[in-house]
Structures are given as C-alpha cells and as structure tokens.
KETI-462807 format. One record per residue (C-alpha): residue number from 1; x, y, z. Coordinates in Angstrom, 1 decimal. Example, Ala and Ser with C-alpha at 12.3 -4.5 7.8 and 13.67 -1.06 7.14 Angstrom:
// KETI-462807
drenlum->1; x->12.3; y->-4.5; z->7.8
drenlum->2; x->13.7; y->-1.1; z->7.1
***
This chain:
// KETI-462807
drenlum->1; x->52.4; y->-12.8; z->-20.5
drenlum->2; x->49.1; y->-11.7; z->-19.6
drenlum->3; x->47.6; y->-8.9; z->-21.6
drenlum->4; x->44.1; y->-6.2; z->-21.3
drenlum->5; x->42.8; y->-6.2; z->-24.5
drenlum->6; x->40.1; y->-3.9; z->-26.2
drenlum->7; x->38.6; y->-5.2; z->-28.8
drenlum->8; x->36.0; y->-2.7; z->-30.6
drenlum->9; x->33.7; y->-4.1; z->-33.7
drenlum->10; x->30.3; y->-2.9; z->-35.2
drenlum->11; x->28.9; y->-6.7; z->-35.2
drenlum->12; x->29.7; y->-9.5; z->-32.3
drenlum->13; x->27.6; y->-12.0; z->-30.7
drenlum->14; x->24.3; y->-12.1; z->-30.8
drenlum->15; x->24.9; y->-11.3; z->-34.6
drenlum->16; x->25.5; y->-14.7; z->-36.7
drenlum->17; x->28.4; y->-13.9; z->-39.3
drenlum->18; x->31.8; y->-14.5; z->-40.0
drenlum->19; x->33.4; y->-11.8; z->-38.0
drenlum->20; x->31.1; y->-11.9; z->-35.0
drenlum->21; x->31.6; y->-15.5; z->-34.4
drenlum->22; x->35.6; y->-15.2; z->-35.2
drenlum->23; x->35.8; y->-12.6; z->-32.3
drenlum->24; x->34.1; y->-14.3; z->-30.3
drenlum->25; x->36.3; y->-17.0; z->-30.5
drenlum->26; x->38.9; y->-14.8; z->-30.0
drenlum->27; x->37.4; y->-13.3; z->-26.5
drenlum->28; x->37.2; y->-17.1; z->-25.5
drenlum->29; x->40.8; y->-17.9; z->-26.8
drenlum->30; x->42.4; y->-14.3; z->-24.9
drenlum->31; x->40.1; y->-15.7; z->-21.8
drenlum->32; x->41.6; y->-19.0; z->-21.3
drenlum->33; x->45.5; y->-17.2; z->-21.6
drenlum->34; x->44.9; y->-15.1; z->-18.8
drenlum->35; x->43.9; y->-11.4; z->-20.5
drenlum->36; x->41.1; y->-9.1; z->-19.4
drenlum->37; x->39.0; y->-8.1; z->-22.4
drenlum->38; x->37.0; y->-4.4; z->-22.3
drenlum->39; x->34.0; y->-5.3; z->-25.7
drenlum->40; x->33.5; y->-2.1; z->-27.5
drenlum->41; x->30.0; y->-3.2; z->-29.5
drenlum->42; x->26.4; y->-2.6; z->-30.3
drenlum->43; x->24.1; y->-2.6; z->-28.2
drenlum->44; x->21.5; y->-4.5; z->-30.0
drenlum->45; x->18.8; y->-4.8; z->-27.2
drenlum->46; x->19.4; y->-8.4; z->-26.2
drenlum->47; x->20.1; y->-9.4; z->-22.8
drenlum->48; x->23.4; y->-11.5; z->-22.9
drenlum->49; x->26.3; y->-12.9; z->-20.2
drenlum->50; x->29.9; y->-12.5; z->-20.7
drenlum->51; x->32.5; y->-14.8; z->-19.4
drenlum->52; x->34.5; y->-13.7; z->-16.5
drenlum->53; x->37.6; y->-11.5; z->-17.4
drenlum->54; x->34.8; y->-9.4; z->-20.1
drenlum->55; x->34.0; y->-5.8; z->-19.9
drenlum->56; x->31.3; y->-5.2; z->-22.2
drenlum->57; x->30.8; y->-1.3; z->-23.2
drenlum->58; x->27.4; y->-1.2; z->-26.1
drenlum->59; x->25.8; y->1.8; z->-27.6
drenlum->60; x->22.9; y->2.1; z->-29.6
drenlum->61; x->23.6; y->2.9; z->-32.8
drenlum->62; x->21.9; y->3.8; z->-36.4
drenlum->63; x->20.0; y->0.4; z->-38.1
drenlum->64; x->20.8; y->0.4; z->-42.4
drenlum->65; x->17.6; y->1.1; z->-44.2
drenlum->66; x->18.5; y->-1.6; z->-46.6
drenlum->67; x->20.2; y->-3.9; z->-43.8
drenlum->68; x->18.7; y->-4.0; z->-40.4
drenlum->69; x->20.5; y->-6.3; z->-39.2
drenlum->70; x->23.5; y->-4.4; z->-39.3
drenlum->71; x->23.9; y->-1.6; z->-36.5
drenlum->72; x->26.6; y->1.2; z->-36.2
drenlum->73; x->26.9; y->2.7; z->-33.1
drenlum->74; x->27.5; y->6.7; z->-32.8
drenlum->75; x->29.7; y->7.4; z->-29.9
drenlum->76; x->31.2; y->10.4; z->-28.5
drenlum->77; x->34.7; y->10.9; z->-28.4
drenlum->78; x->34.9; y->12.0; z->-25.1
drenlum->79; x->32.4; y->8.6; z->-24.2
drenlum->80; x->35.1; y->6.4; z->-25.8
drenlum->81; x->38.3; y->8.2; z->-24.2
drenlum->82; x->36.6; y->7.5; z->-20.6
drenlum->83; x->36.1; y->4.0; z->-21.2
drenlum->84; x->39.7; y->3.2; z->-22.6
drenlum->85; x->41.3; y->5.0; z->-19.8
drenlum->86; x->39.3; y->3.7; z->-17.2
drenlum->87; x->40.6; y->0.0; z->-18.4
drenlum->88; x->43.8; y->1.0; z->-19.5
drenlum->89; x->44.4; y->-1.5; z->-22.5
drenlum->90; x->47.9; y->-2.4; z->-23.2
drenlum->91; x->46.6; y->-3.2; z->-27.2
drenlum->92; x->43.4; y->-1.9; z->-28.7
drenlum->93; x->42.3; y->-4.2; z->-31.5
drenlum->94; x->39.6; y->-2.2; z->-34.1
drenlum->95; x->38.0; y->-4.9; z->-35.9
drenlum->96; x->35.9; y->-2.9; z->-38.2
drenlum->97; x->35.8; y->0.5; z->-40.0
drenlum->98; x->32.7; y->2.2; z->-39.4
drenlum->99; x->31.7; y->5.5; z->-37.1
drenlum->100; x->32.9; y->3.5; z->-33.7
drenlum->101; x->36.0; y->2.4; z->-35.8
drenlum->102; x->36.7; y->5.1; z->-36.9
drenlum->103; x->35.7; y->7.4; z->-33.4
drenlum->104; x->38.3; y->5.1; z->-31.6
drenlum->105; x->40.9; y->5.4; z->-34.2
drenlum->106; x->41.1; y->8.9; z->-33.5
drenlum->107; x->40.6; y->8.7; z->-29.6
drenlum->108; x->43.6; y->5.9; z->-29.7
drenlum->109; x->46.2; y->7.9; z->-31.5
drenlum->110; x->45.7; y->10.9; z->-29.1
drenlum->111; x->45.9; y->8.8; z->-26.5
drenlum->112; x->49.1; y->6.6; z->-27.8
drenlum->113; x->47.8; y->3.5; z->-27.3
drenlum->114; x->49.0; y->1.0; z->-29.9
drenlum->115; x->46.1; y->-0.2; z->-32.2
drenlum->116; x->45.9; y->-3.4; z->-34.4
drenlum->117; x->42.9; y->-3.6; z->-36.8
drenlum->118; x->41.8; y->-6.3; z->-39.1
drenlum->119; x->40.1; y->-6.6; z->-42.6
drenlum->120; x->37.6; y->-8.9; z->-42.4
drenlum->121; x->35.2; y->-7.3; z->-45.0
drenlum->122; x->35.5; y->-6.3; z->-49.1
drenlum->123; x->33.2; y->-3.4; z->-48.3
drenlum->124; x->34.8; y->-1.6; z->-51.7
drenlum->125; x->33.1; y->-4.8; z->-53.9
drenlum->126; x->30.2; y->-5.0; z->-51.7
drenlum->127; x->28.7; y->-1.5; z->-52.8
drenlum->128; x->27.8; y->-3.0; z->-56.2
drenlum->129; x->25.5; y->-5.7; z->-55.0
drenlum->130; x->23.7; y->-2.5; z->-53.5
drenlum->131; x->24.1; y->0.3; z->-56.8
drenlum->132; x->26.5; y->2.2; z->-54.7
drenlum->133; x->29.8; y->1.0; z->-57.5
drenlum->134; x->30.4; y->4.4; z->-57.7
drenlum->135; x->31.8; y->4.5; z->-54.1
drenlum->136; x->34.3; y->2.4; z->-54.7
drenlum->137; x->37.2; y->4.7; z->-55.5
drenlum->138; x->36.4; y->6.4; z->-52.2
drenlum->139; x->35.9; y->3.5; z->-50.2
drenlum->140; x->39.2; y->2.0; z->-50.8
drenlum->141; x->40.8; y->5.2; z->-50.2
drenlum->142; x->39.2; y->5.5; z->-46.8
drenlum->143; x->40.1; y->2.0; z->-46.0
drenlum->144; x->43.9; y->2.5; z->-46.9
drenlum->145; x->43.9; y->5.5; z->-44.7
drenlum->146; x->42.1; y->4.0; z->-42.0
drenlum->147; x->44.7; y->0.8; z->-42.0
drenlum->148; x->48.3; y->2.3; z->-42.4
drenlum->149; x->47.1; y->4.2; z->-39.5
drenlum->150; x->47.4; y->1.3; z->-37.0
drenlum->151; x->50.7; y->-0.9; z->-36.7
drenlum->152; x->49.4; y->-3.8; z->-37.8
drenlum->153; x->46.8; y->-4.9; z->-40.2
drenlum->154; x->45.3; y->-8.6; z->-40.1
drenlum->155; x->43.6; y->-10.6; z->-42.7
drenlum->156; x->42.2; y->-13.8; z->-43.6
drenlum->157; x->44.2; y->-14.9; z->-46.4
drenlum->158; x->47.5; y->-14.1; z->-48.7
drenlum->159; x->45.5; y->-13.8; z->-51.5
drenlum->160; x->43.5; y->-10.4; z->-49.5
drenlum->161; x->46.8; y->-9.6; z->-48.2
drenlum->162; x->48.4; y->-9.4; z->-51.9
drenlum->163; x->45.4; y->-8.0; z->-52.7
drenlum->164; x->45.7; y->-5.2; z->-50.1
drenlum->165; x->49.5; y->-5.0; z->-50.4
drenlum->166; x->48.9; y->-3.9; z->-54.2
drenlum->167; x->46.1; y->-1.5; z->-53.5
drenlum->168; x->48.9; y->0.5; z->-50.5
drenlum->169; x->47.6; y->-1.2; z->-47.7
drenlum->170; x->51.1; y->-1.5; z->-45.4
drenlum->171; x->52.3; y->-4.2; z->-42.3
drenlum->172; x->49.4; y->-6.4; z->-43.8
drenlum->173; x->50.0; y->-10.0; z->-41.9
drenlum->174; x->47.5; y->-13.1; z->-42.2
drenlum->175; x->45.1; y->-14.1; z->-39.7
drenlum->176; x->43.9; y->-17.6; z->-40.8
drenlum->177; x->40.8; y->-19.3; z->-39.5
drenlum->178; x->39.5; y->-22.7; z->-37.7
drenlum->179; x->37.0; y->-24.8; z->-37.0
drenlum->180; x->36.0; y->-26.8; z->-34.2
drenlum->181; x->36.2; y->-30.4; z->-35.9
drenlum->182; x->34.7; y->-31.5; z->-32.5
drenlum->183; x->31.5; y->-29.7; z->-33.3
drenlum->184; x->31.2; y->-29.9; z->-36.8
drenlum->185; x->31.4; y->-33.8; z->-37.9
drenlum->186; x->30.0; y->-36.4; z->-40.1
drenlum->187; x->29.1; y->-38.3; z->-37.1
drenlum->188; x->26.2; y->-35.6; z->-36.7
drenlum->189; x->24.9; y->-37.2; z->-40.0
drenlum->190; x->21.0; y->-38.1; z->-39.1
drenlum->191; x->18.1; y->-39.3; z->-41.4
drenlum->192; x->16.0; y->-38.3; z->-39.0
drenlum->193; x->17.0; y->-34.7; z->-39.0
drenlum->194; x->16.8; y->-34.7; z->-43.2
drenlum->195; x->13.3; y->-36.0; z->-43.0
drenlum->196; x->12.0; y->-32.8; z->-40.6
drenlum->197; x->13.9; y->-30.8; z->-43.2
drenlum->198; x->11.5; y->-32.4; z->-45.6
drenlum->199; x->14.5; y->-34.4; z->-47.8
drenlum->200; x->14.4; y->-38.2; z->-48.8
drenlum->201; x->16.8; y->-40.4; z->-47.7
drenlum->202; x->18.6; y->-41.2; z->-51.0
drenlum->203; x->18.6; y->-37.3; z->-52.1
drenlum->204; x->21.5; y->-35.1; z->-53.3
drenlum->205; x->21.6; y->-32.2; z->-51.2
drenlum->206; x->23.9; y->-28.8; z->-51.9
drenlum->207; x->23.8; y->-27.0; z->-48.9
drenlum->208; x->24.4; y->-23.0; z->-48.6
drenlum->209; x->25.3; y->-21.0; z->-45.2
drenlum->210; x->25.6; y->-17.6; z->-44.5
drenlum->211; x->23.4; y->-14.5; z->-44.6
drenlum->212; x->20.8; y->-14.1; z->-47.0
drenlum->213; x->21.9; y->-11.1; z->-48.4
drenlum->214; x->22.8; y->-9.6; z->-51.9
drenlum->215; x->26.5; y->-9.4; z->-51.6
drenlum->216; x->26.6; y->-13.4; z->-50.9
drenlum->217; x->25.9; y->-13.5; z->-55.3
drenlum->218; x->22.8; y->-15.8; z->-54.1
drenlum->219; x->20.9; y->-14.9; z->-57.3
drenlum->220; x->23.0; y->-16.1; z->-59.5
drenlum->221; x->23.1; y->-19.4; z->-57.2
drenlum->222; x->19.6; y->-19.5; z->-57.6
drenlum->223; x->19.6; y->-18.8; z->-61.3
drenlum->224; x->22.6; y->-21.9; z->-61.5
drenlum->225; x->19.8; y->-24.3; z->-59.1
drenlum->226; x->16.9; y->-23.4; z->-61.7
drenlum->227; x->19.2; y->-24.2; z->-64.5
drenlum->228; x->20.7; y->-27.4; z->-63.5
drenlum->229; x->21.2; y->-30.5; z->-65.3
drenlum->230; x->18.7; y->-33.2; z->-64.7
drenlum->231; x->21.4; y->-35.2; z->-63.5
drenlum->232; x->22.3; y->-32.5; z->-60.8
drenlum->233; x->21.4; y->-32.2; z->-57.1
drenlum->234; x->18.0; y->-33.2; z->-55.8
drenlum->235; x->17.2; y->-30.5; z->-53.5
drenlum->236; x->19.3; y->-26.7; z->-52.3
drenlum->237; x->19.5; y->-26.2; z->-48.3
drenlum->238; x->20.1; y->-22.6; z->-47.0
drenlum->239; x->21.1; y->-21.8; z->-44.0
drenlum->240; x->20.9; y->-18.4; z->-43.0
drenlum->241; x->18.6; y->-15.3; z->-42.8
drenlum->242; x->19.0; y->-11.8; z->-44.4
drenlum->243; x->16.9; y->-9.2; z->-46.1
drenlum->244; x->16.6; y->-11.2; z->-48.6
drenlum->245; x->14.7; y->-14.4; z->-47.5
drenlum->246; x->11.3; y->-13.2; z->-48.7
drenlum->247; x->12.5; y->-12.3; z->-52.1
drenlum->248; x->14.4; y->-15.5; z->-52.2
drenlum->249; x->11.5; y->-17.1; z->-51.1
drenlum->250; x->9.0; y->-15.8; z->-53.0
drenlum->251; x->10.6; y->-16.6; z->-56.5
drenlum->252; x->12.3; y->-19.9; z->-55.3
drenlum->253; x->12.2; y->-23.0; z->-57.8
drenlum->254; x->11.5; y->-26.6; z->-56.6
drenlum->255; x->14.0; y->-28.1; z->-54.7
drenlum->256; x->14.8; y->-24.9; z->-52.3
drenlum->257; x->14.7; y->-25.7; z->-48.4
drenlum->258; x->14.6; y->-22.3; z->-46.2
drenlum->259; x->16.3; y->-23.6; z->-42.8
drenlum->260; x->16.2; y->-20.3; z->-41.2
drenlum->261; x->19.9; y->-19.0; z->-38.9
drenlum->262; x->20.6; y->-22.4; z->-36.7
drenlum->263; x->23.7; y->-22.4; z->-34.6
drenlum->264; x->26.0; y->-25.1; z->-32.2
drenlum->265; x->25.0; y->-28.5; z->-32.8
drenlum->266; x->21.9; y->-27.5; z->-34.7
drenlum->267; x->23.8; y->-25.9; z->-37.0
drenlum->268; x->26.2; y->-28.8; z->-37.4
drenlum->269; x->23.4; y->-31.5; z->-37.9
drenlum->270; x->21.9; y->-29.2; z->-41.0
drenlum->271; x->25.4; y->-29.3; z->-42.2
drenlum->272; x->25.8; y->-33.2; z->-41.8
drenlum->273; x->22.9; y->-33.6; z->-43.6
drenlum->274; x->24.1; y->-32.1; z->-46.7
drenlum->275; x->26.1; y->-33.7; z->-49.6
drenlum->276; x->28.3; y->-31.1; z->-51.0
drenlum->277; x->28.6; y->-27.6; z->-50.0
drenlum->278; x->28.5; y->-24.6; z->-52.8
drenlum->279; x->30.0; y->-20.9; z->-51.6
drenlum->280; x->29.0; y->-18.6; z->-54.7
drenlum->281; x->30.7; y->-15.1; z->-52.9
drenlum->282; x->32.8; y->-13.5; z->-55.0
drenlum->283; x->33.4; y->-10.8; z->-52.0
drenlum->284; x->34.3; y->-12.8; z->-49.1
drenlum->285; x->37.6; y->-12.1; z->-47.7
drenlum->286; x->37.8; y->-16.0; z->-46.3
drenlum->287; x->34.3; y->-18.2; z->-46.0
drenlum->288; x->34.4; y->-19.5; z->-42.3
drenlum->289; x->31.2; y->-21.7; z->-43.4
drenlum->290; x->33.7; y->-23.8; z->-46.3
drenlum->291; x->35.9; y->-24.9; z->-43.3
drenlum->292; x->32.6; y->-25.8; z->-41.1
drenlum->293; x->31.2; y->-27.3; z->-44.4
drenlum->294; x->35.0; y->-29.4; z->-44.4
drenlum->295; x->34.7; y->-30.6; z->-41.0
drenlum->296; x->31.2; y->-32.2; z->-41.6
drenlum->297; x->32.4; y->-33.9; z->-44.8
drenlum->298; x->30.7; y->-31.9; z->-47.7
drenlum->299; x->33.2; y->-31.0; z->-50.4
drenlum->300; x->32.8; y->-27.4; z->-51.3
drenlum->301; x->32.6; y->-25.6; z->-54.7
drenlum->302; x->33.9; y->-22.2; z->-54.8
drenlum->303; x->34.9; y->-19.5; z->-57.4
drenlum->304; x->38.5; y->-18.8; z->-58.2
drenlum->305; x->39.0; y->-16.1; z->-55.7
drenlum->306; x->40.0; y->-14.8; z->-52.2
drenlum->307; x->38.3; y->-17.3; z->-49.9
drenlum->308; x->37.7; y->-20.1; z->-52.2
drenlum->309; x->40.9; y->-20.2; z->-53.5
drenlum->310; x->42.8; y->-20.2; z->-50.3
drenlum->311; x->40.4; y->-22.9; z->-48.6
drenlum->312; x->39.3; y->-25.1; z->-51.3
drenlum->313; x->42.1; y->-28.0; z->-53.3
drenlum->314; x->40.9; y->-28.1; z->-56.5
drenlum->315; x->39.8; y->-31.9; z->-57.1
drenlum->316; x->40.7; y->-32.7; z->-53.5
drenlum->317; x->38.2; y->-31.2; z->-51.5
drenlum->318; x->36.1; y->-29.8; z->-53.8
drenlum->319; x->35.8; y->-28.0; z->-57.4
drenlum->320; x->37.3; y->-24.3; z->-58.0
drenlum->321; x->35.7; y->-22.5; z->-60.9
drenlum->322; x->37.3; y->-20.8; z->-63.2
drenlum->323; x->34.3; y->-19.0; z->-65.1
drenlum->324; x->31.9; y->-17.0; z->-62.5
drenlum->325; x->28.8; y->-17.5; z->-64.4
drenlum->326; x->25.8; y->-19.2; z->-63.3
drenlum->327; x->26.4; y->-22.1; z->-66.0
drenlum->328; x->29.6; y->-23.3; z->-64.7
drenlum->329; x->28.2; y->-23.5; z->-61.5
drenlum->330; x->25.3; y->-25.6; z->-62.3
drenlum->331; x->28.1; y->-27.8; z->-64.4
drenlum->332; x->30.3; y->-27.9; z->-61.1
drenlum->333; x->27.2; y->-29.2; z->-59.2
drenlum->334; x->25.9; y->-31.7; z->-61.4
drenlum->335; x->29.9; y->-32.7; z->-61.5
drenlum->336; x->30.0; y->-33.3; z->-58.0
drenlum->337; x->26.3; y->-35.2; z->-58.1
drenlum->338; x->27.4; y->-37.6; z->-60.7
drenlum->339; x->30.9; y->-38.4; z->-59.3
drenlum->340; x->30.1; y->-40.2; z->-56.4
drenlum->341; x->32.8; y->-42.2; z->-55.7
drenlum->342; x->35.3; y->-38.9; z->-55.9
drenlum->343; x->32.6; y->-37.0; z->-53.7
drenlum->344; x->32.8; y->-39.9; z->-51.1
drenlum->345; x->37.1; y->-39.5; z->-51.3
drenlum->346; x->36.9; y->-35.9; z->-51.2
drenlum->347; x->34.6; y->-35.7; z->-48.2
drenlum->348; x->37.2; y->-37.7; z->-46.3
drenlum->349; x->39.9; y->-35.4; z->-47.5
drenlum->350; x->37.5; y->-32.3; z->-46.6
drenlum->351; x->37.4; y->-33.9; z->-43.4
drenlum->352; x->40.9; y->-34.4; z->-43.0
drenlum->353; x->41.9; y->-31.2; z->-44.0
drenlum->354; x->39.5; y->-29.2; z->-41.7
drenlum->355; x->40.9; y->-31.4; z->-38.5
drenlum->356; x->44.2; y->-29.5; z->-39.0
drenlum->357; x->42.5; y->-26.2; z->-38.6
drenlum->358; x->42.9; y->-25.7; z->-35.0
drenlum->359; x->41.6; y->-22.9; z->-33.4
drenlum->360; x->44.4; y->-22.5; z->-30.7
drenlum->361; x->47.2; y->-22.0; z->-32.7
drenlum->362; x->45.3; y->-19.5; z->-35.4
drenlum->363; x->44.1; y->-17.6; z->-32.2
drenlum->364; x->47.4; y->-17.2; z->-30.6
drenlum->365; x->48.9; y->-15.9; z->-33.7
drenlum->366; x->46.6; y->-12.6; z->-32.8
drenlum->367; x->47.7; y->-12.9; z->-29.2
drenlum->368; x->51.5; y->-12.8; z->-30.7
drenlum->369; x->50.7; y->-9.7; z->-32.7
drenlum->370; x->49.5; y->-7.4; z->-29.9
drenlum->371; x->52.7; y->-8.4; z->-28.0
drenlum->372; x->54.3; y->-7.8; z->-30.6
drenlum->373; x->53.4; y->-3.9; z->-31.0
drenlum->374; x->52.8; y->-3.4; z->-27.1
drenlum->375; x->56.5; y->-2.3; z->-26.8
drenlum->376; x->56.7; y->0.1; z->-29.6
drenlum->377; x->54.4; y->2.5; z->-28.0
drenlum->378; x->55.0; y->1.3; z->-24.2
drenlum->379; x->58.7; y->2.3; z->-23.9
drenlum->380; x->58.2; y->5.3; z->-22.1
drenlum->381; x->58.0; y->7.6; z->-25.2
drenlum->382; x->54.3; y->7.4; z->-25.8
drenlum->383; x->51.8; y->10.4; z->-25.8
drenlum->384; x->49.9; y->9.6; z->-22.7
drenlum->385; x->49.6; y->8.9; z->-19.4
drenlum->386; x->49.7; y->4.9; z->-20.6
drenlum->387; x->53.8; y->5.2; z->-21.3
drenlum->388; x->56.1; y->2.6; z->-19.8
drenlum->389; x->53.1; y->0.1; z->-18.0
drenlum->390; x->54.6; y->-3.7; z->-18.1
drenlum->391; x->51.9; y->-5.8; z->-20.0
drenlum->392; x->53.2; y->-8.6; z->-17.8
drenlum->393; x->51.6; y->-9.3; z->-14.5
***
C-alpha cells in the first residue's frame, strides 16, 4: 500500500537537529515504499534538491530574537488549504506545534483529513533555560490541546509517553529511533583526524554533540569539565553550533575543543575519535546523538531521565546519574576515564547495542500508523471533498 503523505514541521533539512534529521529519514524511508511526500517547511533561503516523489512547499517565516537559527513560518490559512487540496494527502503528519502547526491543524480538521502529529520537543521545560518558567502552565495546556486534537500522537520513548499520558495527553504511541551503524563506526577511528583536532594520541576525550544552546544544560557540563578530577578526561570535544558558542567560547577552560556542526562521515570520524560520550540534557525527549555516540563505540553518560534512561544500560553501555548536579557528573567522567578495561567492554556493548537500532523497521512503524488512521476518516463519512479515496494504488 502506497500512501501521499504531508508532512509539515517548523525545522527539516538544512537545519542540523534531532527532528530535522529524523524526518528526513523518514521522507527517505516513505520514498523507498512507494509514497508521494508534499514538505510543509521553512524556507530558510538555501538552495536544496529533493528526491523524486517530494513536493516541497517553504515560507518565510519570523527568526527568534534569542534563537536565529530557529524560523517559524506565518502562513495563510487559505495558502495552506490550496496546497493540501491540490495534493490530496491521504494522512497529514504535523511534526511540530508552532504558527504553521498550528495554521494546518485547523485547515486539516475543516477539511477532514486525518492528522498524526508527534512530540519531539519538551518545549514546557525548555522555557526555563530562557526565564520564560512562568509559561509553563500555559504551554503544556496548549500542547494537550493541540495533541488530543489529532488521532494519534507519537513519541520517542515510554518514559515521554507516561510522561504525557499523566499530564492528559491521549492515543500517545512510541516512535523509537535508529542509527545507521554503517555510518557511524569504530572503524572511522583515525589518529590522523584527532591530531587536526589538536588531541594527542594517548588522550581521554569526552565528546558532546548537539546544538550549542542553553536548553542542552551545557553550563553545568562546563562547570562539571572545570571541576574534574585530575584523574578525569584529558580534553572535552563539542560538536555543534548554537547561540551559544561565543559565550562558551569565551569563558571556556583548558581542555575544550570547538569542532563547529560537521555532518555524514565527518561527523562520524569526530565521533570515532572520542572516548566516551556525555549527554547532560535534562529536556530531551530522546538524544538521537547517544545512539550515534553507540554506533561509534563511546559509552555514554546520561542523567536519569527521558532520553538517557531509555537509551543508556546502566554499567553496560554507559553510567546513568542519579544526582543532576555538576559534581556527579565530573565523578561519572573521571569513573569512566579510570576504568578502562570496563570502558573498552562497554564500547563493544555500545556498539552492539546500536547495530540493533535499525532504521527500517523504526520507520515503518510511522508508515503503520498513518494506515492505520487513513480509514477512520476515509469511509465516506468525512467532511470534505477527500471522503471515500482508496490510499492504495
């Protein structure tokens, strides 16, 4: 069964995150099983190719005074409910919560067309890492609303769908992740590629990815590097750019390599070259980086939340931390630094673990879900002029 698919986000590809690279492994996955795609997305001013079977639909959109990098798209109704009925989606998939979210929330329901959405972000705990804390009451309520208004709800891990479950969030399912364990490997280890990073050949090296920003708890990761025991890692690697880089960089202590945003096999040597991987979020719904960090043999350490908790086996592949503090961090490093025949075991069982991650079967999960809810509106007693059309070709 073939399907047309819109998917609609505020952040894809050229973006580097979590979500836009997950969807776009998602276009790629819906590609190769025969759907049509329509992209709903930014238009952030960068000339790009889509695959064959893609529809791309961008606007410009509004940039966040305190995150550029992030753009959200204002788009008429009317705008929206042209371009959905000129492809005629069988399942619309809203992937984020904003104004175009939110816009083709709206324009869906009149239209019947049956949505799925998924939570990819803790925007609610996000808003203290930027003194907005008092938002959070109204956040969350807007987010419940927003999600038991589509017939399905997606997430990255039982943990976040407990989590949601508890706060009203209803037909909350898990969407796992993967990792390309062809891409991401400890063959991709190279001393030459840790020497133009400016690290010695017999040097410990925790490695960070993800955006440089303030929800990612990166000071206190810096506070736990500048506080480390003697006997802890030699030198900090992050990968990733954010707003705040230059603040980073300015008060970084010894020991701190800036790699900048890498990505494909560039990405995966600066992994390879690492020793163990540390994840200090305490928002992230999931942490695509741990499994990456997994496939290219770095144990991770995580707190003991969402993400961490479902990804990381304690004293397996990796450390889970009970206390969030900037202390038991630095302990958990200099732990891992110390320990090196463990680290050495629990890189193979990182690896090990990240090779049964597969993409396919994660991705078809989705595929299962929007077949799932195509019937319930297309049995000839939807709203519009969509009612009754046979998803299969």
């Amino acid at each position: 069964m073939s399907l047309r698919v819109t998917l609609i986000s505020e952040t894809y590809m050229p973006q580097i995150n979590g979500v836009s690279r997950t969807l776009e492994r998602l276009v790629a996955h819906c590609l190769q099983r025969g759907d049509q795609l329509q992209l709903m997305v930014p238009d952030y001013n960068v000339e790009s190719e889509d695959p064959q079977g893609v529809e791309r639909r961008s606007w410009r959109g509004l940039r966040l005074p305190f995150y550029k990098e992030i753009c959200l798209p204002l788009v008429a109704a009317r705008r929206l409910r042209r371009a959905l009925q000129d492809f005629a989606p069988h399942v619309v998939h809203i992937a984020t919560e904003g104004p175009l979210g939110w816009t083709a929330l709206r324009v869906c329901r009149q239209l019947g067309l049956p949505v799925v959405s998924s939570y990819h972000t803790n925007f609610p705990q996000y808003l203290d890492s930027y003194r907005l804390g008092w938002l959070e009451a109204v956040a969350w309520r807007y987010l419940r609303w927003f999600h038991n208004a589509t017939s399905a709800t997606l997430c990255p891990t039982s943990t976040t769908r407990d989590m949601l479950v508890q706060r009203g969030f209803e037909r909350v399912g898990v969407w796992g992740r993967g990792v390309d364990p062809r891409l991401f490997d400890t063959a991709r280890r190279s001393v030459s590629v840790r020497r133009e990073l400016g690290i010695g050949d017999n040097e410990v090296v925790a490695v960070y990815t993800g955006r440089l920003a303030a929800e990612k708890n990166l000071p206190l990761l810096m506070e736990a590097w500048r506080h480390r025991p003697a006997d802890g890692p030699d030198r900090l690697l992050l990968i990733g750019d954010g707003p705040l880089r230059s603040n980073l960089e300015a008060k970084a202590p010894a020991g701190v390599v800036f790699a900048g945003y890498r990505w494909g096999e560039d990405l995966a040597r600066c992994y390879a070259a690492g020793d163990l991987f540390v994840f200090p979020s305490i928002t992230d719904t999931f942490g695509n980086v741990m499994l990456e960090a997994m496939a290219s043999g770095l144990p991770v350490i995580g707190f003991d939340v969402a993400g961490p908790r479902d990804v990381i086996r304690h004293g397996e592949t990796g450390l889970v931390i009970q206390d969030q503090t900037a202390g038991a961090l630095a302990a958990a490093m200099a732990r891992m630094t110390i320990m090196t025949q463990q680290r050495q075991h629990m890189s193979r069982m990182a690896r090990s673990y990240a090779e049964t991650q597969s993409w396919p079967h994660i991705l078809e999960q989705v595929r299962e879900q929007y077949r799932d809810v195509v019937p319930r509106v297309h049995s000839g007693k939807g709203r519009s002029g969509y009612e009754g059309q046979n998803p299969e070709h």
